[in-house]
Residue frames relative to the residue before (quaternion, step in Angstrom):
aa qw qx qy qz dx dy dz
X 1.0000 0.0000 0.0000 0.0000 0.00 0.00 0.00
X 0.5014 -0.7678 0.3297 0.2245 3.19 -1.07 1.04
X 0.6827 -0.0108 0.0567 0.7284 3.75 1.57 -0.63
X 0.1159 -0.8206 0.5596 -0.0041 3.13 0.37 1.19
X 0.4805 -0.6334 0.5463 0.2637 4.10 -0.98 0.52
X 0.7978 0.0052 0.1304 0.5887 3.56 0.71 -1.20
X 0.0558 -0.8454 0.5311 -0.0134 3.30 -1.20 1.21
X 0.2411 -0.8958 0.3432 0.1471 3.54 -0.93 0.85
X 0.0524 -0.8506 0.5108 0.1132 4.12 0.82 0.15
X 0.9059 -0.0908 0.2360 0.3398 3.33 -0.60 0.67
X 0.2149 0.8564 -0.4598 0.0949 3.48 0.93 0.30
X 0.0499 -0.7819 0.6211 -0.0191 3.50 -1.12 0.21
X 0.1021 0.7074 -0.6994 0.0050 3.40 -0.85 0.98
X 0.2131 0.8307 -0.5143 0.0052 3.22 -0.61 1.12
X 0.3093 -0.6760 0.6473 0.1685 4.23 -0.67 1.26
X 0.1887 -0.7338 0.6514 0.0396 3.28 -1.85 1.13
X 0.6245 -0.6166 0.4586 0.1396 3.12 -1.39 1.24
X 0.1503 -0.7819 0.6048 0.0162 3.75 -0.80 1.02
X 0.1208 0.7031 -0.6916 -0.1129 3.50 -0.97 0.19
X 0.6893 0.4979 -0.3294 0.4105 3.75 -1.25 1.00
X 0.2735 -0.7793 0.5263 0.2024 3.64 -0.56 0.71
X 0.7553 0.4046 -0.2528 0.4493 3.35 0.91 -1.33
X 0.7536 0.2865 -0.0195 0.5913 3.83 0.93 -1.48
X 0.0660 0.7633 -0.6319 -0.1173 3.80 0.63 0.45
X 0.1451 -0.6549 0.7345 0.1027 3.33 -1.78 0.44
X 0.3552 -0.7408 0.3949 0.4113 3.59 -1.41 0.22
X 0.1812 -0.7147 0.6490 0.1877 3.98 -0.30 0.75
X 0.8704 -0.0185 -0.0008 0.4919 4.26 -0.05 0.44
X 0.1279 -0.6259 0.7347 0.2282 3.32 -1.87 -0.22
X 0.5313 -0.5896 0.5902 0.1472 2.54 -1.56 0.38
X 0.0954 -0.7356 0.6592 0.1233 4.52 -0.26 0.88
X 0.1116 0.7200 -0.6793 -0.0879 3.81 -0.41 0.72
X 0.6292 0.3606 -0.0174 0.6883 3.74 1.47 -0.35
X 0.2664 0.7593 -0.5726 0.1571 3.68 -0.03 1.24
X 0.8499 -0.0863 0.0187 0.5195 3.90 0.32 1.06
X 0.1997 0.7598 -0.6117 0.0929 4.07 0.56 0.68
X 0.0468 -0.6090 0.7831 0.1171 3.53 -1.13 0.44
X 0.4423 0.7312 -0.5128 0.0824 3.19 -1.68 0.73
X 0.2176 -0.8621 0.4570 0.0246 3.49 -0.82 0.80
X 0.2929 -0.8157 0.4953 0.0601 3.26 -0.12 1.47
X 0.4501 -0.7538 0.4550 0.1490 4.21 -0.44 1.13
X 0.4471 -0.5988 0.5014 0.4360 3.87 -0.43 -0.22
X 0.8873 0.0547 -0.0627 0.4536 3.39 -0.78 0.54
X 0.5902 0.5288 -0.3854 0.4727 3.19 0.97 0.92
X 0.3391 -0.7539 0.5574 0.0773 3.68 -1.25 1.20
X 0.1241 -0.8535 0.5060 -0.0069 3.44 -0.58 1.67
X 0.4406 -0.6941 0.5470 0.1580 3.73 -0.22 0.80
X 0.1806 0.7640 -0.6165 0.0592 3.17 -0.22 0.79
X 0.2463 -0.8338 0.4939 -0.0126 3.74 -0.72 1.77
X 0.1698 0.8373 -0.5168 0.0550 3.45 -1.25 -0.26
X 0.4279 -0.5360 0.5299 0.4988 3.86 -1.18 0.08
X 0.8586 -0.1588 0.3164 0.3708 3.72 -1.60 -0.43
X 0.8506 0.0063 0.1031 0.5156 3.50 -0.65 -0.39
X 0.1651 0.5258 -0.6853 0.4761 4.19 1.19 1.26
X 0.6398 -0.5875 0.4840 0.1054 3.47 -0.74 0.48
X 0.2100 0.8160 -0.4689 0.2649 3.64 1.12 0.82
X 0.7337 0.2323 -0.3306 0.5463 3.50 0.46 -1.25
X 0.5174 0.5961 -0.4685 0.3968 3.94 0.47 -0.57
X 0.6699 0.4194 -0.3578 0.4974 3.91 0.90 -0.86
X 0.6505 0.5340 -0.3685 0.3948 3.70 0.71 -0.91
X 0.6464 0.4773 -0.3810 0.4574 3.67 1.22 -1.13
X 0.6361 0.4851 -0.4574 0.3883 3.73 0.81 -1.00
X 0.6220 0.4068 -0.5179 0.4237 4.09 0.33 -0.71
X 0.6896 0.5549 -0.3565 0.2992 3.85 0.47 -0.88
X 0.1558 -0.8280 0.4305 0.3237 3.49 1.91 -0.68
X 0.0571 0.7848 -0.5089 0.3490 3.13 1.71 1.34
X 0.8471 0.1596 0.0187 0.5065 3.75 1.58 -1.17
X 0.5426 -0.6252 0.2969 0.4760 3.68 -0.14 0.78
X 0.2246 -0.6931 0.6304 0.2679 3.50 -0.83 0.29
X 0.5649 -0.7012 0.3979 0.1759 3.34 -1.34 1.06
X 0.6451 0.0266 0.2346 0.7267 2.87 1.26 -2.09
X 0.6775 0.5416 -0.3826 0.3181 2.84 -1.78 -0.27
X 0.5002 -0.6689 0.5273 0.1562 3.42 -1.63 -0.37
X 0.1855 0.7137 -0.6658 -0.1134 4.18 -0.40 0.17
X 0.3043 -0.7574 0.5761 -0.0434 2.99 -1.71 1.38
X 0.1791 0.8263 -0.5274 0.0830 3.42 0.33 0.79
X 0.8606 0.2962 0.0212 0.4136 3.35 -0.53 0.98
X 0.4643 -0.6210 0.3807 0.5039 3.26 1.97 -0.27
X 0.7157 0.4085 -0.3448 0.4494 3.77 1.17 -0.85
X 0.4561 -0.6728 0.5379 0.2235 3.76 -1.41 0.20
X 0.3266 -0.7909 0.4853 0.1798 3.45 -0.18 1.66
X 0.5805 0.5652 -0.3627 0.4604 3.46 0.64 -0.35
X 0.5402 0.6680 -0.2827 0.4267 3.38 0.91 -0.45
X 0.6651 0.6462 -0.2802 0.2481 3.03 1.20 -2.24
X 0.2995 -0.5190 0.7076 0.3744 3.52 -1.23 -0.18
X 0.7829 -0.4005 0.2450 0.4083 3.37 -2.07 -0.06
X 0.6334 0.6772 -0.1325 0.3502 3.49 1.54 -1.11
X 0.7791 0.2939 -0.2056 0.5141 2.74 1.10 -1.28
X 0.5966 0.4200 -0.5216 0.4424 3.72 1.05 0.13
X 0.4082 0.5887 -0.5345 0.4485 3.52 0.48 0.23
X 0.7166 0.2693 -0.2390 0.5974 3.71 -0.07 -1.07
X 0.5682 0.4511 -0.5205 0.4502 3.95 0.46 -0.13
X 0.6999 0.5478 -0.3033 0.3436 4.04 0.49 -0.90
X 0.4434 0.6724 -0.3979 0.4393 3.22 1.31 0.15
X 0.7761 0.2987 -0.1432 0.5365 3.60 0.81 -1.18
X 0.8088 0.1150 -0.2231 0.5318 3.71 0.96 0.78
X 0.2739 -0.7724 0.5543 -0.1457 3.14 -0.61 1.87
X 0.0259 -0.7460 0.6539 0.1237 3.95 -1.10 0.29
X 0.4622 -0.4602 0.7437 0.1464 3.65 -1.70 1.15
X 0.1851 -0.6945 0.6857 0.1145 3.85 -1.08 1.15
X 0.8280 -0.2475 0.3862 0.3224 3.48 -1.55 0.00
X 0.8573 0.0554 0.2430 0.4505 2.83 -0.28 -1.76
X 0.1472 -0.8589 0.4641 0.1589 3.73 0.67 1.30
X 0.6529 0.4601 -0.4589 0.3892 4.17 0.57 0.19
X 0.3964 0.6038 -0.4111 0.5561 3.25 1.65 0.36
X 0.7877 0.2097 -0.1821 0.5500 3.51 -0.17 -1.39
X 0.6744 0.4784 -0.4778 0.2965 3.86 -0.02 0.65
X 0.2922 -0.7768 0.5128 0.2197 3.52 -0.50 0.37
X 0.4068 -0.7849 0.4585 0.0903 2.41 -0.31 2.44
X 0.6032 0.5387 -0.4397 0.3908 4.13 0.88 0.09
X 0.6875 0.5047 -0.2030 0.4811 3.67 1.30 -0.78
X 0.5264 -0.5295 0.5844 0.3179 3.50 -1.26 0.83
X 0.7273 -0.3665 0.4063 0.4143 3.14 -1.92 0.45
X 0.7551 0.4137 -0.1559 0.4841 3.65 0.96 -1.84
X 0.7470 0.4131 -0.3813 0.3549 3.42 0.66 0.53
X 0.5209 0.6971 -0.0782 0.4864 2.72 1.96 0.53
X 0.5156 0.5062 -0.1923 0.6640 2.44 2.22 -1.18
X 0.7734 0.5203 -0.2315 0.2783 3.17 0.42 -1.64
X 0.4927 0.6112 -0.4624 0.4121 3.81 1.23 -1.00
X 0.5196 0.3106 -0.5233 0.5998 4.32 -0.10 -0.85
X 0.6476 0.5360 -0.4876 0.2356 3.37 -1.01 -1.44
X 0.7324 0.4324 -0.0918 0.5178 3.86 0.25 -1.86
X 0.7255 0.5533 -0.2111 0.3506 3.35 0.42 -0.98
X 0.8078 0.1965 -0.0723 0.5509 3.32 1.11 -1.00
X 0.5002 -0.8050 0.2570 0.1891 2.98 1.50 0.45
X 0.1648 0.8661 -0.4180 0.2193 3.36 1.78 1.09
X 0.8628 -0.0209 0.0015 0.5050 3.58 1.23 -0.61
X 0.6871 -0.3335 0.3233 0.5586 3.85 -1.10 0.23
X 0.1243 -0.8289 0.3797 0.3915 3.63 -0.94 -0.73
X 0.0514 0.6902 -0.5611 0.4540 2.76 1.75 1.80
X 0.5927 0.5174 -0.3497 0.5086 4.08 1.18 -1.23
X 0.8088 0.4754 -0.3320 0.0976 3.65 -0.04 -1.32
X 0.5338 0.5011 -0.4793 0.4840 3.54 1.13 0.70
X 0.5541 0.4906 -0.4113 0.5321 3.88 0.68 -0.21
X 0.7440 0.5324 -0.2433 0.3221 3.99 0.64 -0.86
X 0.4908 0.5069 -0.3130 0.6358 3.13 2.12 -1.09
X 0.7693 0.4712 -0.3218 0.2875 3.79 0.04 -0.85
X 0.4905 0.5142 -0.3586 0.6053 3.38 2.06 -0.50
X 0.6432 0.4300 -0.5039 0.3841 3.83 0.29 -0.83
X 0.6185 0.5484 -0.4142 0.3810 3.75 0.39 -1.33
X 0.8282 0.3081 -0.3096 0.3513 3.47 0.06 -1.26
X 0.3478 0.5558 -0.4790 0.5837 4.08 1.61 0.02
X 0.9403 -0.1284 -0.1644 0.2688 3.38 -0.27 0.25
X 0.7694 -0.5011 0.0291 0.3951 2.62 0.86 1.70
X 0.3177 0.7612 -0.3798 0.4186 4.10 0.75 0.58
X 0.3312 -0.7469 0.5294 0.2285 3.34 -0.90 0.20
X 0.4247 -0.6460 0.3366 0.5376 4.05 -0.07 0.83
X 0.5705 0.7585 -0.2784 0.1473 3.74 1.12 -0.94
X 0.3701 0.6853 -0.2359 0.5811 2.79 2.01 -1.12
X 0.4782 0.6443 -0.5703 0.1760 4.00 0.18 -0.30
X 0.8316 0.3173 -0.0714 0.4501 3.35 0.38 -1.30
X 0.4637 0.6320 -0.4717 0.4037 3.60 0.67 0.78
X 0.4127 -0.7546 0.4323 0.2708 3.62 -0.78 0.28
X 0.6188 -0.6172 0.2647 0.4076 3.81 -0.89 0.86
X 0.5734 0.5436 -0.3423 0.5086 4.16 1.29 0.13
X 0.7051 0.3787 -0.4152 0.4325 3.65 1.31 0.22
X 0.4923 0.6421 -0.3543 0.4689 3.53 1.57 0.54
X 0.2370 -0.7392 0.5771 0.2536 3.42 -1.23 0.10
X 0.7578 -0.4728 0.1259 0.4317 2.91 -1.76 1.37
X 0.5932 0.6579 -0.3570 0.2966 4.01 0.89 -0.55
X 0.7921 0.4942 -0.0461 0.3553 2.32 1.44 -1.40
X 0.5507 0.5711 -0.1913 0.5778 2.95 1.54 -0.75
X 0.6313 0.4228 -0.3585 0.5424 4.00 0.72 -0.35
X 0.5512 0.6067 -0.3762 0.4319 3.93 1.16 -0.35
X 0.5268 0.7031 -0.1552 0.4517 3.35 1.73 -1.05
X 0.7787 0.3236 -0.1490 0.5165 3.09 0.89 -1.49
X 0.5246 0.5514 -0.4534 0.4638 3.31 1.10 -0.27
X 0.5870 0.5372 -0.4629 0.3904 3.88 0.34 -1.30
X 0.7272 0.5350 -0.3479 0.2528 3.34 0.57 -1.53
X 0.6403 0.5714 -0.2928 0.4218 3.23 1.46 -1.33
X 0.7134 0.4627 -0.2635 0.4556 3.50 0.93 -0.40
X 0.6346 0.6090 -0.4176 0.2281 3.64 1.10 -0.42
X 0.5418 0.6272 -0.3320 0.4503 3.61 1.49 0.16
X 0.1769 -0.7917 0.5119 0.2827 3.14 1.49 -0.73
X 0.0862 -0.8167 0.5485 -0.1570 3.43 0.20 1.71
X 0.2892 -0.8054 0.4670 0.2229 3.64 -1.15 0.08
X 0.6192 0.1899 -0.1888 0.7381 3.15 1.78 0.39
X 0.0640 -0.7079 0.7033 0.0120 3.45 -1.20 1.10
X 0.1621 -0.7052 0.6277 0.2869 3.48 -1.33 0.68
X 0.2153 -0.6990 0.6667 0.1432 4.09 -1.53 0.05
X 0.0387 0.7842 -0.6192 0.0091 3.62 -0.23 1.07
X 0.7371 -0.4308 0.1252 0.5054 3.05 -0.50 1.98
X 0.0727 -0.7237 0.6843 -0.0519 3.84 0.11 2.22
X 0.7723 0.4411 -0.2886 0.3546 3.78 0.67 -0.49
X 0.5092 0.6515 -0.5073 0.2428 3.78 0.98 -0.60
X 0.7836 0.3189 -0.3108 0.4332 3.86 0.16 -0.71
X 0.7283 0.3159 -0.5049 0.3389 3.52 0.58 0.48
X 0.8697 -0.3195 0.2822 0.2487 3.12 -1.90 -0.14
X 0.4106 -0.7397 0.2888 0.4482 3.71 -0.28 1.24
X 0.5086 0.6285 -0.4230 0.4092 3.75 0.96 -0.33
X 0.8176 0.2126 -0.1577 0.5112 3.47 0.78 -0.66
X 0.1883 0.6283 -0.5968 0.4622 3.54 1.54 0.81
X 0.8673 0.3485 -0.1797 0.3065 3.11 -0.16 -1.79
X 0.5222 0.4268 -0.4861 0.5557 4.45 1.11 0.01
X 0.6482 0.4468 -0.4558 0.4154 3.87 0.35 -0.39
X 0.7615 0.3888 -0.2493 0.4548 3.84 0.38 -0.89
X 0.5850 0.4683 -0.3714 0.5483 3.60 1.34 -0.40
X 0.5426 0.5799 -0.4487 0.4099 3.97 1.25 -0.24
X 0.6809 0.5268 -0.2778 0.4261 3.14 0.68 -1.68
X 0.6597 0.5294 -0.3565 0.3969 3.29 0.66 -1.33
X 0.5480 0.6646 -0.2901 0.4169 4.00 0.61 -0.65
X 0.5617 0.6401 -0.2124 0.4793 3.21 1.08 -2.15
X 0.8433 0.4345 -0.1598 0.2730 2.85 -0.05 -1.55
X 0.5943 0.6097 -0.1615 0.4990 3.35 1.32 -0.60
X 0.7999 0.3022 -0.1091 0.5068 3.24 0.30 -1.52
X 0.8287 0.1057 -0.2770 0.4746 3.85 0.90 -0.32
X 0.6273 -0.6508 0.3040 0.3010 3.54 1.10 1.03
X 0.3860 0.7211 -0.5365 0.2079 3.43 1.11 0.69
X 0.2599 -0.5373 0.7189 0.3564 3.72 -1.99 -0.21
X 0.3747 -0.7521 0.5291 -0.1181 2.70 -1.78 1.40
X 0.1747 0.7680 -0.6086 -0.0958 3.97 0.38 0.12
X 0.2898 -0.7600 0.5817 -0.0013 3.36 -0.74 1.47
X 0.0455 -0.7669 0.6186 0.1649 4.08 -0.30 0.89
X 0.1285 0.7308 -0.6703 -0.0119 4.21 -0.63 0.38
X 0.5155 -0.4686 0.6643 0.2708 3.58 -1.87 -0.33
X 0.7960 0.2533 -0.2555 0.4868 3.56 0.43 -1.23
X 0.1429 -0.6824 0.6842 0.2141 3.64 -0.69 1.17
X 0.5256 0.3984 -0.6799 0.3206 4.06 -0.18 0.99
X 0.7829 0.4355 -0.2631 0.3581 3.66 1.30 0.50
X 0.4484 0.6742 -0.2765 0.5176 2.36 2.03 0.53
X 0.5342 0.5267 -0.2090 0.6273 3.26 1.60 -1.30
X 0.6041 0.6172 -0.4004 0.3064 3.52 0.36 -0.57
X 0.8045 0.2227 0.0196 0.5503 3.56 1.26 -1.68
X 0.6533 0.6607 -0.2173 0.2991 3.59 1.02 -0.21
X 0.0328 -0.7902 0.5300 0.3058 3.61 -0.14 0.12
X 0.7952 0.0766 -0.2520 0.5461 3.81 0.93 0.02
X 0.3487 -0.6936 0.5681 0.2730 3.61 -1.22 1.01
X 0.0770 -0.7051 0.6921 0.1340 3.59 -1.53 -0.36
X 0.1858 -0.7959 0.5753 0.0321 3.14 -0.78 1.13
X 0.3766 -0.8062 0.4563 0.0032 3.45 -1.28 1.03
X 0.3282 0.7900 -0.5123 0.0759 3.75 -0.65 0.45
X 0.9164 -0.1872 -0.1907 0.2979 2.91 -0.46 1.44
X 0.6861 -0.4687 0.0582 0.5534 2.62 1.65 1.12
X 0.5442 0.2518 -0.4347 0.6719 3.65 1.26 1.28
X 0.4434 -0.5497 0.6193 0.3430 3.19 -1.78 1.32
X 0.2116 -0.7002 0.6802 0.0487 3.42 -2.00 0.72
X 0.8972 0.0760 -0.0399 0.4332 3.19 1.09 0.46
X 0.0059 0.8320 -0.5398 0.1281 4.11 0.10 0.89
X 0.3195 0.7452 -0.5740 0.1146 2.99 -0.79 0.34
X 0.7343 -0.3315 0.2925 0.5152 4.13 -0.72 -0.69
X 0.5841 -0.4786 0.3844 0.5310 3.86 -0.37 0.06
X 0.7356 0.5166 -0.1791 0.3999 3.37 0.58 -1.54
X 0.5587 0.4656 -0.3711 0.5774 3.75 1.14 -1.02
X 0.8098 0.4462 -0.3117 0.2189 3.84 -0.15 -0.99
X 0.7034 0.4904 -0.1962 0.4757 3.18 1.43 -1.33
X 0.6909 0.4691 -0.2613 0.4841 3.64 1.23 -1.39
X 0.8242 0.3285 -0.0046 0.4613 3.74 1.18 -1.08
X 0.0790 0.9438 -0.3207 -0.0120 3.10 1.10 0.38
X 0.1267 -0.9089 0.3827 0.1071 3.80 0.21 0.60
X 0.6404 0.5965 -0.1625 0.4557 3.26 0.88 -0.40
X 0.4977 -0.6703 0.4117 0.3652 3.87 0.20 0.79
X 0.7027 0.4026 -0.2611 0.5253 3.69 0.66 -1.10
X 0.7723 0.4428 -0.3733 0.2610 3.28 0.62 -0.50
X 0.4984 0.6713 -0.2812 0.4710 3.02 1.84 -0.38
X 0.6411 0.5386 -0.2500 0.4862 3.42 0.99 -0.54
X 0.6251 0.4791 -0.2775 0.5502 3.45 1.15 -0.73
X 0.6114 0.5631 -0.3906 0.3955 3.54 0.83 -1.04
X 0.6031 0.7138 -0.1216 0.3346 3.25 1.13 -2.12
X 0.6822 0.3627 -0.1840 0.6076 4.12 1.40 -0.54
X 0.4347 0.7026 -0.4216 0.3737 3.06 1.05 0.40
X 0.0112 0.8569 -0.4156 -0.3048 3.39 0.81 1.26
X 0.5115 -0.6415 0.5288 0.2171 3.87 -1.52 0.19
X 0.3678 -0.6636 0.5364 0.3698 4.14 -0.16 1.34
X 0.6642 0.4825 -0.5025 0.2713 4.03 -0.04 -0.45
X 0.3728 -0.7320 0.4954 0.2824 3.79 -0.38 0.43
X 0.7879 0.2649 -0.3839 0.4022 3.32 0.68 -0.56
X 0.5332 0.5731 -0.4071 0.4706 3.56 1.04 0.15
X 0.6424 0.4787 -0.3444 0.4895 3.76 0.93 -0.25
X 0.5693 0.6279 -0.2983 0.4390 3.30 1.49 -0.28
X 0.6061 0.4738 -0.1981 0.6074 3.01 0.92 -1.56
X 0.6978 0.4425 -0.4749 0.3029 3.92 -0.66 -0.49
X 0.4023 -0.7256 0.5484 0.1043 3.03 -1.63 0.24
X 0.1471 0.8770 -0.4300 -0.1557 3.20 0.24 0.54
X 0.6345 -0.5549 0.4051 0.3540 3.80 -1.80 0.65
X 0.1728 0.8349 -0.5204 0.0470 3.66 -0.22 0.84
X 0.5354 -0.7511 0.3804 0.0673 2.68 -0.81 2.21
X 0.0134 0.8880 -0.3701 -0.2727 3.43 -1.02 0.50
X 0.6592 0.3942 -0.4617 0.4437 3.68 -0.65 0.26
X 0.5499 -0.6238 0.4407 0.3381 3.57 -1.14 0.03
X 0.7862 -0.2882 0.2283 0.4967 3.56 -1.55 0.41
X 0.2143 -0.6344 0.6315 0.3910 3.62 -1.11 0.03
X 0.7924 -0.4741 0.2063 0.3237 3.33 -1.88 0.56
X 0.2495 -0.6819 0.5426 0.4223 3.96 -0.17 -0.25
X 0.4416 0.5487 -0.5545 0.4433 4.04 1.09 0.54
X 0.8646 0.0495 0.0316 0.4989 3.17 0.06 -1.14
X 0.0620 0.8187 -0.5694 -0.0403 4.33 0.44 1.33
X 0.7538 -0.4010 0.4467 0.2672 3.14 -1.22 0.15
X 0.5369 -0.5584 0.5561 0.3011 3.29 -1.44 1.18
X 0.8205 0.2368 -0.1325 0.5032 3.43 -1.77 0.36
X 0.8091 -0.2082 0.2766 0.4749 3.58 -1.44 -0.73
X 0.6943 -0.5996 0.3909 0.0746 2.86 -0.86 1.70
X 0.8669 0.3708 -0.0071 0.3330 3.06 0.95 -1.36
X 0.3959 0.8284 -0.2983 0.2610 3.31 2.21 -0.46
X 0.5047 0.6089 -0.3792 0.4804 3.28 1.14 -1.02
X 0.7778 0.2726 -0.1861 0.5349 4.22 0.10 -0.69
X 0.5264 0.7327 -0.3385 0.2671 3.54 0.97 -0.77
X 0.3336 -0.8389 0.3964 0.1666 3.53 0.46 1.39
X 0.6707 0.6291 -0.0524 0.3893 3.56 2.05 -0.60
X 0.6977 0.6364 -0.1389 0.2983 3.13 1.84 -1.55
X 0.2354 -0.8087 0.5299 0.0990 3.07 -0.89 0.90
X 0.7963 -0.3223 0.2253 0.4597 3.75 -0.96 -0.16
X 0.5841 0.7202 -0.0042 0.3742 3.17 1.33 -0.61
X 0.4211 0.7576 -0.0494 0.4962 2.75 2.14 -1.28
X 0.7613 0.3086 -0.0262 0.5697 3.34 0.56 -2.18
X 0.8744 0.2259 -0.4211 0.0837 3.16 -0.20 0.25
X 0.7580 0.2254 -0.3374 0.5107 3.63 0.80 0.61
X 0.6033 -0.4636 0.4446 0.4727 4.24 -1.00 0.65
X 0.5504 -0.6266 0.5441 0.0912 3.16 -1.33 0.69
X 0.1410 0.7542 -0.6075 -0.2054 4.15 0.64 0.39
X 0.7047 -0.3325 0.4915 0.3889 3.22 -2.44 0.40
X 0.2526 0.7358 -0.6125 0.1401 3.72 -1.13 0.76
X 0.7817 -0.4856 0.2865 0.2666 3.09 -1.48 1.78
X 0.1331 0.8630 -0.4838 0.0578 3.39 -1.31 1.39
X 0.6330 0.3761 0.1090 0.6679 2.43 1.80 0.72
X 0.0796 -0.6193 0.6416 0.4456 3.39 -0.99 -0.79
X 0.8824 0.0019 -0.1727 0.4377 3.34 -1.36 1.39
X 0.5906 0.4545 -0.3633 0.5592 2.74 1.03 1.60
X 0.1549 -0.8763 0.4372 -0.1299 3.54 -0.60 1.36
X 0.0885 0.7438 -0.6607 0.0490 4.34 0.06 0.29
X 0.0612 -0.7488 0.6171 0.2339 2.62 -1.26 0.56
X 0.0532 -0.8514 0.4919 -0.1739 3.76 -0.18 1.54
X 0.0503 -0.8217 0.4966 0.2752 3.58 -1.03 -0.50
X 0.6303 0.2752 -0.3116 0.6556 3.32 1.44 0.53
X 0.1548 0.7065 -0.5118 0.4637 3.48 1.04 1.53
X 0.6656 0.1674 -0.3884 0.6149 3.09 0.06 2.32
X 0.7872 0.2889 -0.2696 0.4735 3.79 1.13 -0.31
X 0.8042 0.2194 -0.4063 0.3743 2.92 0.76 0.90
């Protein structure tokens, strides 16, 4: 990439294992984050997929330095947050913002909508605060709110509504990268589809980059121009939305693709789908070689014994496989 926005080397987020109150020793770690490379484009939304506990929201907390970072590098901007001091990531958090899960969580159920808005606003010191009632009434109506709504509290809103909230907020810094860790899974498909048609808008009209985390890749494909697939905390696959979801190359990704259920009944009938068996292995103790052999419906002896790296399939297109071509 030519001027990438955000950059990843090798990351690693990894939590160790105590045993003992008085004399603690470590008995394990934990890999939720065992080697990401990636590079996020200006204006561009990256899907970023996975089973349960692959290590998605753990990657979103490490760019946010929400979590220590083990290894690796995050580039944002050309500069090296890890680097930052306390100051200068402060003035760095301005140009990268995150959309939580569950928006009646991340609100403070004690603060009005407009004291919510306003707190970034004051805090970082973006305007007078003769300005900060004209800016809250611009955020609301950016994403679709009435300004009136100002002084109500985040428990007289619905889940729709309330995730519109957290968005405003994410936008009231005017950031140049926003993460969304799965902003749409607990609500309603009717209001799945006004949240992802916001973002989608956002993204357009004020040129932002987006790294979108979801489960359902028919909503990923919807908003993304590049997916990334996850397992156990190493991407296994990148490529275009279309190349990953329509063409999937990668055993795991095929399987993910493969639950994708299909509105035609008699075509959901007919299909077949790849159903994996046992569950994830542990990120304490993963498997030799490919992570994934154990389930790998494909793997041969070969499999187990060295990591699989991410390599060219394509143009703009990456698996990371070792029997990528035979099957």
């Amino acid at each position: 990439m030519a001027d990438p926005i955000l950059e990843l080397t090798d990351v690693q987020t990894h939590f160790p294992i105590y045993s003992g109150f008085v004399r603690k020793r470590l008995v394990g770690t934990v890999k939720a984050v065992d080697g990401v490379t990636l590079a996020v484009e200006r204006g561009e939304v990256l899907g970023l997929v996975g089973e349960s506990g692959c290590g998605k929201s753990t990657l979103a907390r490490t760019i946010m330095q929400l979590v220590p970072l083990t290894g690796g590098t995050v580039v944002l901007n050309g500069k090296n947050l890890a680097a930052n001091s306390a100051t200068e990531m402060r003035e760095t958090r301005r140009g990268m913002q995150m959309v939580f899960q569950d928006p009646y969580a991340s609100l403070n159920p004690r603060m009005t909508v407009f004291a919510t808005l306003a707190e970034p606003l004051l805090v970082h010191r973006v305007c007078p605060a003769a300005e900060v009632p004209a800016r809250v009434a611009r955020l609301m109506e950016t994403v679709g709110l009435a300004p009136r709504f100002v002084q109500k509290y985040p428990h007289e809103f619905s889940g729709g509504q309330r995730q519109r909230i957290a968005i405003a907020r994410a936008l009231a810094l005017e950031p140049k990268i926003i993460i969304a860790d799965e902003p749409v899974s607990a609500l309603d498909v009717s209001i799945q589809a006004q949240i992802l048609n916001l973002l989608a808008q956002l993204c357009r009209s004020m040129g932002l980059s987006l790294i979108f985390i979801a489960h359902d890749l028919s909503v990923v494909k919807h908003i993304s121009d590049r997916v990334a697939v996850m397992y156990l905390g190493k991407i296994v696959e990148l490529g275009t939305a279309e190349d990953v979801i329509d063409r999937p190359r990668h055993p795991y990704t095929r399987a993910l693709v493969s639950a994708i259920p299909t509105p035609n009944p008699d075509v959901e009938r007919a299909r077949q789908r790849l159903v994996l068996p046992g569950d994830p292995p542990s990120p304490i103790d993963p498997p030799a070689g490919c992570a994934f052999h154990p389930r790998c419906p494909y793997a041969q002896e070969k499999c187990k014994l060295a990591v699989p790296p991410l390599i060219a399939d394509g143009p703009n297109r990456e698996v990371a496989c070792v029997r990528l071509g035979e099957i």
